[in-house]
N, C-alpha and C positions, 0 to 999 in steps of 0.2 A: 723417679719423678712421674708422675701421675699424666697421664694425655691431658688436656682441658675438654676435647671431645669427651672420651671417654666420661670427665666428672659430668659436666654438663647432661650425657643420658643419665648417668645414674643417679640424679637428682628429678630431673624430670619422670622417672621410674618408681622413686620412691611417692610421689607426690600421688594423692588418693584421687581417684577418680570421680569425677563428678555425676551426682547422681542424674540431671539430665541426659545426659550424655546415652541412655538405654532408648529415650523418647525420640530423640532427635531425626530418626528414620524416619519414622512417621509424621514426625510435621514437614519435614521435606516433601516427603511424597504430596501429603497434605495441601502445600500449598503448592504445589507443580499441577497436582488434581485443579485446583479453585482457578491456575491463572487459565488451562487447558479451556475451563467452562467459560472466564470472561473472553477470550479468545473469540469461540465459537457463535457467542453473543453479538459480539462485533461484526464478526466476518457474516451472520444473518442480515444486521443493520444494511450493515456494504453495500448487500448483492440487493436488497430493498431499495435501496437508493440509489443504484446503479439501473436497477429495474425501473423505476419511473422517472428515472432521468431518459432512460432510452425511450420510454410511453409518451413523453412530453418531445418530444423531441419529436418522434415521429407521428403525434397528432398535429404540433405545433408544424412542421414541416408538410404535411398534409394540404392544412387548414391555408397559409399562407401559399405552397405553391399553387394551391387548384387559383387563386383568387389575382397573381399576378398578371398583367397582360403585357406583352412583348413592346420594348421599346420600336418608336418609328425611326429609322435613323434621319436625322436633317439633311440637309446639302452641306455642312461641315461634317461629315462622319469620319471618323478617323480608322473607316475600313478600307480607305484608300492607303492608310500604310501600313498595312499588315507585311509582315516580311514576306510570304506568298504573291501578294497581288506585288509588289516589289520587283521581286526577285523573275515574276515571270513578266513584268513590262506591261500591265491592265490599265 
């Protein structure tokens, strides 16, 4: 009696080989190359846009602190319970 392993390769053994099968490296490579380029493309965008998020950010933080002025505190200020003036009895 015959393995079924056994038939099973020797079927698949006989059967012809497909002509793409010689190309197939290459479009691998192929498209491993194209996704590498869109990658690169993106990760450009990122740093672009990470880049004037930081620009914006540090004009807009700029432009806004110089222009701030210090609050007055009232006679309700709630620096009377800071856990320091608290803790030391002020």
């Amino acid at each position: 009696m015959k393995d079924p392993v056994d038939a099973c390769l020797a079927s698949m053994a006989a059967t012809p080989i497909p002509a793409r099968l010689s190309s197939i490296e290459t479009d691998v490579f192929a498209a491993i190359d194209n996704a590498a380029r869109e990658d690169a493309g993106r990760r450009s965008i990122g740093r672009l846009s990470i880049g004037a998020a930081l620009a914006l950010g540090l004009v807009g933080g700029g432009v806004v602190g110089g222009t701030v002025q210090p609050a007055i505190a009232g006679p309700m200020s709630t620096d009377s319970l800071a856990p320091s003036t608290l803790l030391l009895g002020r």
